[in-house]
Backbone as CSV, one residue per row, in Angstrom:
resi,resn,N_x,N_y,N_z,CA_x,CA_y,CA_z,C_x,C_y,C_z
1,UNK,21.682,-52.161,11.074,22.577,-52.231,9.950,23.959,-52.611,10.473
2,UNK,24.397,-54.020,9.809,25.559,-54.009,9.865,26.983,-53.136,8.990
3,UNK,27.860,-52.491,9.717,28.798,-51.656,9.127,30.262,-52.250,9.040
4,UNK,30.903,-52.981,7.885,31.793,-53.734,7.638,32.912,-52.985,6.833
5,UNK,34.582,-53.089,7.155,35.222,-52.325,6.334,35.947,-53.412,5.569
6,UNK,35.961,-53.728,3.940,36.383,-55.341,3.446,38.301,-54.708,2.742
7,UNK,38.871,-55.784,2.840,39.822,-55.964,2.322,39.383,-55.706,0.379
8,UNK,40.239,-54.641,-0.091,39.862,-54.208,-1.868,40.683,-55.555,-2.439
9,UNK,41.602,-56.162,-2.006,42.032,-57.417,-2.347,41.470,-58.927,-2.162
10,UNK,41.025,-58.433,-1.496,40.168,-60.235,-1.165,38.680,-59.375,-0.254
11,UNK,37.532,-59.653,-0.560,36.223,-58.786,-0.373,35.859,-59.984,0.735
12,UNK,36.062,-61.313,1.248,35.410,-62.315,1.542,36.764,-61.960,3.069
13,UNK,37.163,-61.034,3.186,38.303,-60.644,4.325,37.791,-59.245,4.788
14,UNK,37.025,-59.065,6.418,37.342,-57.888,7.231,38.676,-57.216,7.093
15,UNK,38.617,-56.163,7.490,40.035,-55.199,7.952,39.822,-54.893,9.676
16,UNK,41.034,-54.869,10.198,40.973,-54.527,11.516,40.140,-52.872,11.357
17,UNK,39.990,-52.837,12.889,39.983,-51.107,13.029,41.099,-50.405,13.410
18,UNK,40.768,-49.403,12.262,41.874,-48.254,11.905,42.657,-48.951,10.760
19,UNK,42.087,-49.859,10.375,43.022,-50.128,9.048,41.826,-49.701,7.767
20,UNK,42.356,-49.208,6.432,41.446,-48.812,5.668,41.184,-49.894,4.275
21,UNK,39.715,-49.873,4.135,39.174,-51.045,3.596,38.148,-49.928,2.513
22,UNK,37.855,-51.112,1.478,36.010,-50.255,1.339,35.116,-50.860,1.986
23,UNK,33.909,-49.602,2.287,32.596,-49.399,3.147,31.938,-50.932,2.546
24,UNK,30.858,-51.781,3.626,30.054,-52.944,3.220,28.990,-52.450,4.311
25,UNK,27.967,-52.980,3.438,26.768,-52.479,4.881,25.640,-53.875,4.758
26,UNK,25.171,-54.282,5.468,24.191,-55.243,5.708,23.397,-55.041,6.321
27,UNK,22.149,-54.641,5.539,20.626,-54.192,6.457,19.200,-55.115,5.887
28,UNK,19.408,-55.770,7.455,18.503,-56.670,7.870,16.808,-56.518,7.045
29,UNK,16.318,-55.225,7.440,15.569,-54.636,6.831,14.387,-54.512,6.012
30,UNK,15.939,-54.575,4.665,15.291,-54.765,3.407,15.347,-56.243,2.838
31,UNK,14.023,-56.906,2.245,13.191,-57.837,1.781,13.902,-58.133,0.963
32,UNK,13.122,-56.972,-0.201,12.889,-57.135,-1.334,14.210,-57.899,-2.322
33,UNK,15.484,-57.554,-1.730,16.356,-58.290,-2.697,17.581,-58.682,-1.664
34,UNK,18.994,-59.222,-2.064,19.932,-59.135,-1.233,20.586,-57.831,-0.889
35,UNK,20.441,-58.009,0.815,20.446,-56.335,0.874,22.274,-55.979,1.750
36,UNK,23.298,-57.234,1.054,24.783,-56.362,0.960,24.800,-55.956,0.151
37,UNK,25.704,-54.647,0.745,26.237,-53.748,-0.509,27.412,-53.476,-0.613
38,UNK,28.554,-53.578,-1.087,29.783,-52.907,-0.873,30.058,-51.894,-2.106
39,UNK,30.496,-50.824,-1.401,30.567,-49.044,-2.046,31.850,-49.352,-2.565
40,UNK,32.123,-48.392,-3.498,33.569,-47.463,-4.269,33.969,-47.087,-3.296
41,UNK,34.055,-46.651,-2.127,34.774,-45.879,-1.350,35.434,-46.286,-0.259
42,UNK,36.358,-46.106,-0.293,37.418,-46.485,0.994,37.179,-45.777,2.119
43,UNK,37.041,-46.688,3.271,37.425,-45.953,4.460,37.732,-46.619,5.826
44,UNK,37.278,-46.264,6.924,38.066,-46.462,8.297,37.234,-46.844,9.380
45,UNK,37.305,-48.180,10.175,36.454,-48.252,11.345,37.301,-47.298,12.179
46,UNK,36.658,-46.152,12.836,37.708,-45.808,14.131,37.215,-46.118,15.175
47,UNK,36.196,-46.867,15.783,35.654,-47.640,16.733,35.075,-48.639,16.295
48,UNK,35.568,-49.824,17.396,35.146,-51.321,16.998,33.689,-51.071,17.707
49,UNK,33.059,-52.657,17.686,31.498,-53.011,18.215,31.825,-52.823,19.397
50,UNK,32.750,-53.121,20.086,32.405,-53.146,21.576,32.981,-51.950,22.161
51,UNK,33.800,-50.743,21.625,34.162,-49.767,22.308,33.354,-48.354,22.344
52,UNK,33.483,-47.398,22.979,33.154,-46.366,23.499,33.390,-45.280,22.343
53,UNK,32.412,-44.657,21.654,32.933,-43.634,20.716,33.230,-42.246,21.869
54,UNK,33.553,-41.388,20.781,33.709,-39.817,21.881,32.394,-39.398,22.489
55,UNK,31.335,-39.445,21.920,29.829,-39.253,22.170,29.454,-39.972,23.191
56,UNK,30.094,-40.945,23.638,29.962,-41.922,24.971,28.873,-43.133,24.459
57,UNK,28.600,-43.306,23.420,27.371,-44.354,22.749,29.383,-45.734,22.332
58,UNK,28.372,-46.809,22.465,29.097,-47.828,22.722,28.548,-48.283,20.870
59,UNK,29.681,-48.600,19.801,29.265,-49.502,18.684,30.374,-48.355,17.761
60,UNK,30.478,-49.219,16.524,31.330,-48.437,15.501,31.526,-47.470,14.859
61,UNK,32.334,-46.885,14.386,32.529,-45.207,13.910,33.540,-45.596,12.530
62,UNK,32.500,-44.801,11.732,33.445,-45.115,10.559,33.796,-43.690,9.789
63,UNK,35.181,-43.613,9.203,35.575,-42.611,8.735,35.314,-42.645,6.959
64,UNK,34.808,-41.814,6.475,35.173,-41.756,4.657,36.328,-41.050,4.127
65,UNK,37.436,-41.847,3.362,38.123,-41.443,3.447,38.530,-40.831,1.611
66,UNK,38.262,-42.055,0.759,38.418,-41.062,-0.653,37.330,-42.524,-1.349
67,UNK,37.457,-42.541,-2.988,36.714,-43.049,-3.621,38.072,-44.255,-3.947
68,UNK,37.410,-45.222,-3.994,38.268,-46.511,-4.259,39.498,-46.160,-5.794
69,UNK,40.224,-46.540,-6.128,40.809,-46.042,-7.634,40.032,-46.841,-8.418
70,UNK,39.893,-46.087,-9.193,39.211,-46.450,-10.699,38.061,-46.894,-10.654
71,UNK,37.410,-46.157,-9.187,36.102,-45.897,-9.059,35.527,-44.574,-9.621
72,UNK,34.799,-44.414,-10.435,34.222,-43.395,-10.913,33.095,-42.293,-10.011
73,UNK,33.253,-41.702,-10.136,32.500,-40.543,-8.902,30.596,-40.906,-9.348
74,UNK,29.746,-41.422,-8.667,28.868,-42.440,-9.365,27.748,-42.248,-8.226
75,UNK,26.370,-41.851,-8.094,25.347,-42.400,-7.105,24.312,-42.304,-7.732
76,UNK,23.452,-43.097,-6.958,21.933,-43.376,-7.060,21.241,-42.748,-8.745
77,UNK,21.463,-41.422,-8.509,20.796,-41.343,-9.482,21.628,-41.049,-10.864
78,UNK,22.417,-41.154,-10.725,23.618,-41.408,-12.165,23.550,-42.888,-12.852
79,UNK,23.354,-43.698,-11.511,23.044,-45.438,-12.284,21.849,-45.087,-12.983
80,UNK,21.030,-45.090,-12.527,19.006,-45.291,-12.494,19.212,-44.033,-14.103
81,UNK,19.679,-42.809,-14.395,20.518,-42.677,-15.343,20.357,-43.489,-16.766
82,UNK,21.869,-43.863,-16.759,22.266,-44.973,-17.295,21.342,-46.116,-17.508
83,UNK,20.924,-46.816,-16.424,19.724,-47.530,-16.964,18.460,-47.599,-17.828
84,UNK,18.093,-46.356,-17.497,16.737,-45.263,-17.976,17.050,-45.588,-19.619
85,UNK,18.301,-45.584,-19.834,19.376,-45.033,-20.946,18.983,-46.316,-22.120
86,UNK,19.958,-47.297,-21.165,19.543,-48.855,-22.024,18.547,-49.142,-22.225
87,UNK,17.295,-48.851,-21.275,16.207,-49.368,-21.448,15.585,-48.665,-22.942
88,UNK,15.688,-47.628,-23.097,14.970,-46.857,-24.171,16.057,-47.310,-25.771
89,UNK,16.970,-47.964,-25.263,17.488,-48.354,-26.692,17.108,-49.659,-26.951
């Protein structure tokens, strides 16, 4: 899995590390559909790909830091939810 922190102003723009972005993840993985995702939530690379975390394992560390603004507090099963919702109307 790739672990990406995007610019909330321009999404098609990385953020350095230690600068705060929202979470993007890219996993190879999954098939079945396009499998980026970028989250509501802001947060922090505190280790790049090529450095040393505290654990002594070499690759990125990411911090969570709050929910994007005027992101609504929202997962998995609150959408599926909502959907369930439309579908029956």
């Amino acid at each position: 899995m790739h672990v990406s922190i995007r610019n909330p102003n321009n999404l098609n723009e990385e953020v350095g590390v230690g600068e705060e972005g929202l979470f993007a993840f890219l996993a190879s993985t999954i098939t079945s559909y396009p499998s980026f995702i970028i989250s509501g939530d802001i947060g922090v690379m505190t280790t790049g790909y090529e450095e040393k975390c505290e654990c002594g394992r070499i690759g990125p560390t990411v911090e969570h830091r709050r929910r994007a603004k005027g992101m609504a507090a929202r997962g998995c099963a609150l959408v599926l939810e909502e959907v369930i919702e439309l579908m029956r109307k």
